[in-house]
N, C-alpha and C positions, 0 to 999 in steps of 0.2 A: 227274086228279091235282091236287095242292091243298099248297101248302106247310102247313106247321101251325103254328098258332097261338103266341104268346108268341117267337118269333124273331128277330130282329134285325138288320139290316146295319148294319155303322157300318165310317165308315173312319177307323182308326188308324195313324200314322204312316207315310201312301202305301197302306196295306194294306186290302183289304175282306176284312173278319171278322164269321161271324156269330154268335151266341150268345144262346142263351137266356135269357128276360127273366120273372121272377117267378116265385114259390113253386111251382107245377107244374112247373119247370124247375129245380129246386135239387140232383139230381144231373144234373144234363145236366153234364160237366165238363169239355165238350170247346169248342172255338173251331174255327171251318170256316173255314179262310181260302179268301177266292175269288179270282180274278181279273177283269183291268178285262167282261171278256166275261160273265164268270159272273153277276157282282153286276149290271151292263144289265139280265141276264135273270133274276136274284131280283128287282130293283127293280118290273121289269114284271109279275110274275105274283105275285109276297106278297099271299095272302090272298084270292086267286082260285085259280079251276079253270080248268087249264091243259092244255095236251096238246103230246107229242113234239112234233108236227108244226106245233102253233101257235108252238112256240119257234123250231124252224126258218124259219118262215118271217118271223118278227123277226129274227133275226142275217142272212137275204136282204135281208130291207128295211133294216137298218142297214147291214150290214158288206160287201152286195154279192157275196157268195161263194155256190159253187154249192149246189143243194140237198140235192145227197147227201151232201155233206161237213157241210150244216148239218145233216144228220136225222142223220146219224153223233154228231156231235157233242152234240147236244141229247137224245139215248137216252143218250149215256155221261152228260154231266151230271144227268138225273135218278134214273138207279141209285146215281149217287154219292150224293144229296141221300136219296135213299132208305133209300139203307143207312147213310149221319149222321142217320138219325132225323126230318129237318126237313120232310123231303116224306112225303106218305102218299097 
């Protein structure tokens, strides 16, 4: 899996939001807001190939939590990212 190209994190007003960034992206009309967890794990894998499992086991080595609650969590966040388009 591999985020896709021209995407963006920025944080606005406390909030991490992503959004597409030039002309290939001129109807993308949406804003992804993520949270403080989410954006960690956009931060670390934008623009790499990345996999469920390699996510989970970053949010262990960051956040100290077990691993089936991280593989849980890191499968829903990439259907999410998948189905806003930004992951493929």
């Amino acid at each position: 899996m591999k985020t896709k190209d021209g995407f963006v994190l920025r944080e606005m007003c406390g909030e991490y939001i992503i959004s597409g960034e030039g002309l290939e992206h001129i109807n993308f009309n949406k804003l992804i807001s993520l949270n403080s967890t989410a954006a960690f794990l956009w931060n670390a894998v934008a623009g790499k190939e990345f996999t469920v499992e390699g996510m989970a086991q970053m949010l262990v080595d960051e956040y100290g939590i077990d691993m089936e609650l991280a593989l849980k969590d890191s499968a829903a966040l990439c259907r999410s990212w998948m189905d806003a388009g930004i992951a493929e």
